[in-house]
GUTORMAR-478810 format. One line per 3 residues: number of its first residue (from 1); their letters; for each residue x, y, z of C-alpha. Coordinates in Angstrom, 3 decimals. Layout:
REM GUTORMAR-478810
NUM) a) X Y Z ~ ...
This chain:
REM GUTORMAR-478810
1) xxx) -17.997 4.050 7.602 ~ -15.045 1.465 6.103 ~ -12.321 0.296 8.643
4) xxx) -9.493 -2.110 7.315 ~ -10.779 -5.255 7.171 ~ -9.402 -8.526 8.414
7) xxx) -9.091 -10.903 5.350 ~ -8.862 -14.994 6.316 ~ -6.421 -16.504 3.847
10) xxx) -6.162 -20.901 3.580 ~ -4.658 -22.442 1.053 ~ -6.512 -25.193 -0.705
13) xxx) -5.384 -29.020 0.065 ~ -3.261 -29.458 -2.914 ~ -0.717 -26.420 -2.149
16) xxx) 0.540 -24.873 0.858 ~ 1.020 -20.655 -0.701 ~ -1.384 -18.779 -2.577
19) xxx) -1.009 -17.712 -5.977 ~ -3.796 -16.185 -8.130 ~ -3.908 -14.451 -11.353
22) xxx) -6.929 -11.824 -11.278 ~ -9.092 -10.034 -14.278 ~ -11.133 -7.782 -12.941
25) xxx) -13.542 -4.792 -14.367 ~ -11.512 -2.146 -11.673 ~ -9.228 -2.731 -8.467
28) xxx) -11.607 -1.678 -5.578 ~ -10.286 -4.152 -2.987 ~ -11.566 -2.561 0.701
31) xxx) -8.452 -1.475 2.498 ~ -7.518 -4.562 4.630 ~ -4.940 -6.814 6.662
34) xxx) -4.030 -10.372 7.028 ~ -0.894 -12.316 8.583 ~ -0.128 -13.946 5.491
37) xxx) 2.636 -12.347 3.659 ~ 1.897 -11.172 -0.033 ~ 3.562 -9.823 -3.421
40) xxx) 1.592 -8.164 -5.855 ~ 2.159 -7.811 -9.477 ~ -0.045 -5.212 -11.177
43) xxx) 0.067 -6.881 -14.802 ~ -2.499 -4.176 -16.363 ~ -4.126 -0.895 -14.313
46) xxx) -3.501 2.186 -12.398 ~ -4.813 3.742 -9.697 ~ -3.872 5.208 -6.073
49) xxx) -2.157 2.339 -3.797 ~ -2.656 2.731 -0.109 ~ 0.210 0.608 2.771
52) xxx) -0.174 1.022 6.273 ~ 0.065 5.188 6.201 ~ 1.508 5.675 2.812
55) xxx) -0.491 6.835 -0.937 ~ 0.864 6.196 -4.034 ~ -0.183 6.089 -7.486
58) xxx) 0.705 2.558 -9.195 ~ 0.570 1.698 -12.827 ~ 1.003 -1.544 -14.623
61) xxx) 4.276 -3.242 -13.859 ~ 4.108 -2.185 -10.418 ~ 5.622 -4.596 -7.682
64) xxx) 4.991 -5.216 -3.663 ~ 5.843 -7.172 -1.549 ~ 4.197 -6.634 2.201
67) xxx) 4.403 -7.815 5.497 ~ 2.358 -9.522 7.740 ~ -1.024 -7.543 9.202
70) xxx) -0.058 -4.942 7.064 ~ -3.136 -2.685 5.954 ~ -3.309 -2.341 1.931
73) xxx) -5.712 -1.996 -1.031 ~ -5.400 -0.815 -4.509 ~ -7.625 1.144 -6.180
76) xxx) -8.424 2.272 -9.484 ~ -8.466 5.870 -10.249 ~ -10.844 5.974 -13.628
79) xxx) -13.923 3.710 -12.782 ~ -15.122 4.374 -15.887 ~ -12.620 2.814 -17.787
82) xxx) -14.039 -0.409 -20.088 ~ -10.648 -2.036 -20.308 ~ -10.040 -4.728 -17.831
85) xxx) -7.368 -4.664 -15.324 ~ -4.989 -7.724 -14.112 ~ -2.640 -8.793 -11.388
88) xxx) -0.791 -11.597 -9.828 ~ -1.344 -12.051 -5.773 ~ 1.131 -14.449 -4.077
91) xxx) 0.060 -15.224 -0.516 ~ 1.932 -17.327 1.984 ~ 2.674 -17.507 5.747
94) xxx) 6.265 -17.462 7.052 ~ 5.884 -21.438 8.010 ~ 4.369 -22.440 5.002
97) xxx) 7.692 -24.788 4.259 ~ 8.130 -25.601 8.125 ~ 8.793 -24.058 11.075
100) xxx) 12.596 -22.131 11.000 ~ 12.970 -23.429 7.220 ~ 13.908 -19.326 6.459
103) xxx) 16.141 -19.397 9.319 ~ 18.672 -21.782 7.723 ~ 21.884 -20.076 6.324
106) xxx) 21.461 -20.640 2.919 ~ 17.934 -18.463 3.044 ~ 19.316 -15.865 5.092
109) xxx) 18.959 -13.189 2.585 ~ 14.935 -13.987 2.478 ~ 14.457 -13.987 5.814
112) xxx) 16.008 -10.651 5.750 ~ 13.602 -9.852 3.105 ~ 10.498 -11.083 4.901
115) xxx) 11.439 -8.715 8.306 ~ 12.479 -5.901 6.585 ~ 8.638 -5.849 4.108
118) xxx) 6.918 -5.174 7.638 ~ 7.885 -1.351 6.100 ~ 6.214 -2.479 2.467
121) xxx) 8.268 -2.547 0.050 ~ 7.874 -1.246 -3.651 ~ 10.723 -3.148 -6.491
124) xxx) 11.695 -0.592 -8.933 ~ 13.903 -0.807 -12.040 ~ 15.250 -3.608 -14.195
127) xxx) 14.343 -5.677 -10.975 ~ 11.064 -5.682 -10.762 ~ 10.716 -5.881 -14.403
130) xxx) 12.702 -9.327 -14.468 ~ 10.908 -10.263 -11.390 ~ 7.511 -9.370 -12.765
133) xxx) 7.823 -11.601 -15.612 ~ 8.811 -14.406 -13.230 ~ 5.702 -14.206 -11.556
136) xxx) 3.370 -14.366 -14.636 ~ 5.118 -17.515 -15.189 ~ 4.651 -18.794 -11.470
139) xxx) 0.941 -17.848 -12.053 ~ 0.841 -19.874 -15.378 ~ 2.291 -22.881 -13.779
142) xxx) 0.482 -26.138 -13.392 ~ 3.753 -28.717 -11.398 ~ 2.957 -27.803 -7.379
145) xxx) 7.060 -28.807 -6.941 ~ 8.238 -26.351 -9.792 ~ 5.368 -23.562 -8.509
148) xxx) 7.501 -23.660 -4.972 ~ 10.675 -23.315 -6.731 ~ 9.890 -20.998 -8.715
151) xxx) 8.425 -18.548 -5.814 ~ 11.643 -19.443 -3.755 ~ 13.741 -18.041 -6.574
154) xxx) 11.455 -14.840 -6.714 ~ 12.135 -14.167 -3.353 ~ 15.920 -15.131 -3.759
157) xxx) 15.982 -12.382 -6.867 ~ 13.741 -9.757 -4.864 ~ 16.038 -10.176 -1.778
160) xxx) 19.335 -9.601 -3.142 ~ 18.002 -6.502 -5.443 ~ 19.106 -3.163 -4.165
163) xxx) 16.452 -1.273 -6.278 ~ 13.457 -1.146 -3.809 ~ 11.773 1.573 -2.250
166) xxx) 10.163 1.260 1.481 ~ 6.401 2.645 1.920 ~ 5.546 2.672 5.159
169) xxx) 9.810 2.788 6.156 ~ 9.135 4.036 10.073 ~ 6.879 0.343 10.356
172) xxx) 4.624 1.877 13.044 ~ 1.704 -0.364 12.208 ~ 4.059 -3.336 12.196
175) xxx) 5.633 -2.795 15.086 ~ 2.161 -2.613 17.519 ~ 1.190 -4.852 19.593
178) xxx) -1.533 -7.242 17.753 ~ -3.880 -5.443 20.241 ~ -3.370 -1.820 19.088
181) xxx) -3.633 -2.586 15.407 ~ -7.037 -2.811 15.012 ~ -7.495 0.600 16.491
184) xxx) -4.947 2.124 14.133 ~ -6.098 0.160 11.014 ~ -9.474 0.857 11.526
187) xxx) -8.638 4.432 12.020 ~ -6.158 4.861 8.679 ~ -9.149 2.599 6.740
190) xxx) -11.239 5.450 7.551 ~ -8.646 7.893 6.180 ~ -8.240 5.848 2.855
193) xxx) -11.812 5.998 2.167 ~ -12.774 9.516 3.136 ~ -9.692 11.881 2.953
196) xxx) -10.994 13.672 -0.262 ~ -14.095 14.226 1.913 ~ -15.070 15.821 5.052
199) xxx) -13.479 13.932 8.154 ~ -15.457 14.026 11.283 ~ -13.691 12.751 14.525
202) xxx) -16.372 11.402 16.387 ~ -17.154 8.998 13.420 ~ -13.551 7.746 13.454
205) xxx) -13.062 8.084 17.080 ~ -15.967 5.962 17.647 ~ -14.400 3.251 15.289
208) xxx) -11.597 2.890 17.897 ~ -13.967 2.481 20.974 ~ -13.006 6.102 22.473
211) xxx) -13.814 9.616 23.315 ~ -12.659 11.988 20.325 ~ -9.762 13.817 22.764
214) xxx) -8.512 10.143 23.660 ~ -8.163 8.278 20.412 ~ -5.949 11.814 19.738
217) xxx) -3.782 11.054 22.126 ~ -3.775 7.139 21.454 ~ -3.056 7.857 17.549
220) xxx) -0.071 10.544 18.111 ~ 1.535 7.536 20.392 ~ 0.959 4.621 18.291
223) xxx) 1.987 6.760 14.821 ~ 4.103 9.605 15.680 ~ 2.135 12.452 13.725
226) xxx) -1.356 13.767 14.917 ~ -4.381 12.335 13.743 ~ -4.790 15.674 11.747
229) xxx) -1.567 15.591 10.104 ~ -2.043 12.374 8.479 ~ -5.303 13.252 7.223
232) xxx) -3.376 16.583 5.698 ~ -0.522 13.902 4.528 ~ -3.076 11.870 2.442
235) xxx) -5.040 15.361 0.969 ~ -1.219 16.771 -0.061 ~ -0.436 13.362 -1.544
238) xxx) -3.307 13.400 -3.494 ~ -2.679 16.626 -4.770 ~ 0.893 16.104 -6.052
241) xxx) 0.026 13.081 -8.189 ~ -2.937 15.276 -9.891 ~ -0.721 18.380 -10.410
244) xxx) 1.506 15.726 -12.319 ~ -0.940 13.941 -13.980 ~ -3.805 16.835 -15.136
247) xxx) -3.681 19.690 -16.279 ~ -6.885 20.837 -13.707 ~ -6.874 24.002 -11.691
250) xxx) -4.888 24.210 -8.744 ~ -8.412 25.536 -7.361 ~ -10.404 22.370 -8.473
253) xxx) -7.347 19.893 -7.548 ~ -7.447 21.145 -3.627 ~ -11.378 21.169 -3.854
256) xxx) -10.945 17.028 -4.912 ~ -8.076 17.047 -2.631 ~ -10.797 17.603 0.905
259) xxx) -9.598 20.973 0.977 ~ -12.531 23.211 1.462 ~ -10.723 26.081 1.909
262) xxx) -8.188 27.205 -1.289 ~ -5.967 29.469 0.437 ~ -5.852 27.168 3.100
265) xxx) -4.501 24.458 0.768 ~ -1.998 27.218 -0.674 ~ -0.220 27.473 2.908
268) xxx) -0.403 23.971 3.368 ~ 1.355 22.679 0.485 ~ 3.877 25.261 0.677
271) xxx) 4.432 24.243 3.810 ~ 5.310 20.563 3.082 ~ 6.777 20.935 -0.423
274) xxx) 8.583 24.485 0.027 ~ 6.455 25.685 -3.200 ~ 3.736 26.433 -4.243
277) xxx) 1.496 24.233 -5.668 ~ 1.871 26.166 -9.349 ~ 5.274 26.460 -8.869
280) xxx) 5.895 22.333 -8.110 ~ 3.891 21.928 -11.525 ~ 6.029 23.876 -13.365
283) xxx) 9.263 22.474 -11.943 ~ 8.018 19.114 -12.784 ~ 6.676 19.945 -16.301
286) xxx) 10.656 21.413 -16.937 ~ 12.231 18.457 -15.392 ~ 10.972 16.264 -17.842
């Protein structure tokens, strides 16, 4: 069993923010949290990206920014693949200029930025592409000064874009107490890692120190959808992005999707996307 993980995050002496340019064989980062804030740049790769309760697939280009304690990971889809894959991580606490340096007026607009990526927040569009190519550069830098510049100016460029999308926009895990996150993240972690496969309460239940019927209870509060629901959430998410991006069975699609039962999956997905699963195929196929 894998629960979101709490990562610790210092800078070294010489720099107060992270900022690390990765190669890597695949993106299998566990599913995991820290109170640092953090923008990724995936510079090569694709996969499924998991924040706080949402799924998405990513591709190269793609661009987040997330809030503190938020629960992510990114992970690659084809583990076969030979080609490497490559990102840019910035990491950096709120005070890492001072304490209330984003409160001043002239940084209003990031500090709006910093409370409102608490929901996650994907950059789409000419924006994240101009914004992406800032970053390789901050990555490439070597001058500390010109480094925090530069990642000031990202932010500055991110915050006044209006071409974002939130993830996770309701911010349930964000808004817990610090105390009730660990339940919930370890809880969702368990979701991420075993939604295509059978789910078994007691296992998950037992993650969050409690008796099956309580942690129900305790995850409708704390999330506002049953513990059931988001499992079916994940599984239907799943299934969309591989009715867009194969041409497999419907059958063999809700089989990978943790459905065990077909016409099961059928009424489910109809349910949630008003179609059926065929159907949502073809109206994507023609759309295009």
């Amino acid at each position: 069993m894998i629960k979101a993980q709490f990562e610790n995050l210092y800078p070294d002496s010489h720099a107060s923010f992270i900022v690390n340019a990765f190669t890597l064989d695949k993106f299998d980062v566990p599913y995991h949290f820290h109170p640092q804030y953090e923008l990724t740049l995936i510079v090569k790769g694709n996969g499924k990206r998991f924040v706080g309760k949402n799924m998405a697939g990513f591709d190269s280009g793609d661009l987040v920014f997330l809030g503190s304690d938020l629960p992510h990971s990114w992970k690659s889809e084809n583990t076969a693949r030979t080609e490497a894959v490559q990102s840019v991580v910035v990491q950096f606490e709120k005070n890492f200029l001072g304490p209330e340096f984003f409160d001043k007026p002239e940084l209003a607009e990031i500090n709006n930025l910093l409370k409102l990526s608490a929901c996650g927040i994907q950059f789409i569009h000419d924006g994240a592409a101009a914004a992406g190519e800032k970053m390789k550069l901050l990555a490439a830098q070597e001058n500390a000064f010109r480094k925090m510049t530069m990642l000031l100016e990202i932010l500055y460029d991110l915050a006044k874009s209006g071409d974002y999308v939130l993830l996770d926009p309701d911010a349930t895990i964000a808004q817990q107490h610090n105390s009730h996150k660990e339940r919930v993240n370890a809880a969702l972690g368990y979701i991420v890692d075993n939604f295509r496969n059978d789910i078994v309460l007691n296992k998950v239940a037992s993650l969050a120190n409690m008796s099956p019927n309580a942690f129900c209870k305790y995850f409708k509060k704390m999330t506002n959808k049953t513990f059931v629901e988001t499992v079916i959430d994940y599984r239907i998410s799943f299934a969309v992005q591989q009715l867009i991006a194969t041409d497999k069975t419907v059958s063999e699609i809700a089989l990978e999707s943790g459905f065990g039962d077909i016409s099961h999956f059928y009424k489910l997905f109809k349910k949630r996307m008003n179609m059926s699963p065929l159907n949502y195929r073809n109206s994507f196929q023609k759309s295009l």
